[in-house]
C-alpha positions, 0 to 999 in steps of 0.5 A: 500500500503506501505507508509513507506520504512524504518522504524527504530522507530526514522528514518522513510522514506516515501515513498511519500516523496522518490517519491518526490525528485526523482521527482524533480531530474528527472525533474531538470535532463530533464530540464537540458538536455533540456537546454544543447540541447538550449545552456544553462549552466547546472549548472544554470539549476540546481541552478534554480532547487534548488530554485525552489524545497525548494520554491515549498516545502514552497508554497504547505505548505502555501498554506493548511495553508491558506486553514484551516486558520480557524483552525489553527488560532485557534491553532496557535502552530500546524502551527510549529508542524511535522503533519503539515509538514507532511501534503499533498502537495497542488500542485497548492500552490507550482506551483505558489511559484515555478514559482515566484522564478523561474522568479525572478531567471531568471531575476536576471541572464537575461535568456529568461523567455519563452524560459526557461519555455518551456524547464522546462514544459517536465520536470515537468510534469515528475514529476507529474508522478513520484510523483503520483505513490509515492501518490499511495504508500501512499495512499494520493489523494485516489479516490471515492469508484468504482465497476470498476475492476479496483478499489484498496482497500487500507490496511495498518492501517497507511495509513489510520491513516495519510491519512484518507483513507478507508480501504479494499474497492475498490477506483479509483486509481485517483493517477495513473490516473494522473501518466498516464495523466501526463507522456503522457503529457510529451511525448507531450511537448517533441515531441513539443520541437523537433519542432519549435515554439515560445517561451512560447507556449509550457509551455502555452500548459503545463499548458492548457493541466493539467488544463483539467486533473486536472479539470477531476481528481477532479471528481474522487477524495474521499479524502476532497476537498474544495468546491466554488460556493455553491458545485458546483466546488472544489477548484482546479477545479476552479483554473484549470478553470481560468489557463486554460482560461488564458493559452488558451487565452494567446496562441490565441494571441501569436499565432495570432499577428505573423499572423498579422505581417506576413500580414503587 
């Protein structure tokens, strides 16, 4: 594909990396317009925003960090080198680094936290979208080998270099199956939002609904995965299985204790 917009020897723009921040912009922007629509101030929309994006930046990078502790507690000097800055975005690592400054921002300006994270679910899953087509150009988070007509045969000598990723046989574009999932994801919450319905359903509806995908992309995925349950699992699978869970009962009650009030 094309891993790099620009190259100038000492400047380089990756193209994941351009995917990224317009993912970020993109999402901030929704969420802002969502809050607008909610009577809340833009401009602390976007002050979140900012935390947010450098602490899920930080959080994805702590997270492979703690994945491959085994190795770089061996090689201690590489945790500060470019290739491990330039390494994948684990995205789960940066949801939950992101959602803890998120919540401490939120507290410290005494928002309401449910209300503020339904309007930020449309906007993030957005963001998937956009960042999984900038995956796609780079060739990360390839698929397995596939014999569907469907199947994308990765070139670029580079990609595969930084990546790993095979060469001139066909894979599942699993980058642009969550591009799709995600965005369809988006068009839901949104409609959602349009509704009425009690704080912290729908961001509980965002986080239920990608753990399945999440959960179901993992199959199709070719690049290195960690493994739980003797193989049986990978490792994001397994925390999309516990979110899932928890989301879904966390909305049972929500949704049970109003039933319950109304009848007393």
């Amino acid at each position: 594909m094309y891993p790099k917009v620009l190259d100038l020897g000492t400047i380089t723009i990756h193209t994941y990396g351009l995917f990224l921040a317009a993912a970020f912009i993109v999402g901030i922007w929704i969420t802002g317009r969502n809050g607008r629509k909610a009577g809340i101030d833009s401009d602390t929309v976007w002050n979140m925003g900012l935390l947010v994006l450098f602490s899920a930046l930080v959080g994805s990078k702590v997270f492979l960090l703690l994945a491959d502790f085994s190795y770089y507690r061996g090689n201690f000097s590489r945790i500060f080198s470019l290739s491990t800055f330039n390494l994948n975005e684990s995205w789960y690592g940066g949801l939950f680094m992101a959602l803890g400054a998120a919540a401490c921002f939120v507290w410290k300006k005494k928002l309401p936290p449910l209300r503020i994270a339904d309007l930020a679910a449309p906007g993030i899953a957005l963001g998937q979208a956009i960042a999984g087509i900038g995956c796609f150009f780079a060739g990360c988070c390839y698929g397995n080998p596939t014999n569907m007509p469907w199947g994308i045969a990765f070139s670029n000598p580079y990609t595969s270099q930084n990546q790993g990723t095979p060469l001139h046989i066909p894979l599942h574009p699993t980058q642009l199956y969550e591009a799709a999932g995600a965005f369809i994801l988006f068009l839901f919450l949104m409609h959602r939002l349009s509704r009425k319905s009690p704080s912290g359903q729908i961001i509980l509806q965002y986080l239920g609904l990608y753990a399945v995908l999440r959960f179901a992309l993992e199959f199709f995925r070719g690049d290195e995965r960690g493994f739980v349950l003797y193989g049986l699992l990978s490792t994001s699978q397994m925390i999309a299985l516990f979110i899932l869970i928890g989301s879904a009962v966390i909305y049972c009650l929500m949704r049970y204790r109003p039933m319950k009030a109304q009848k007393h």
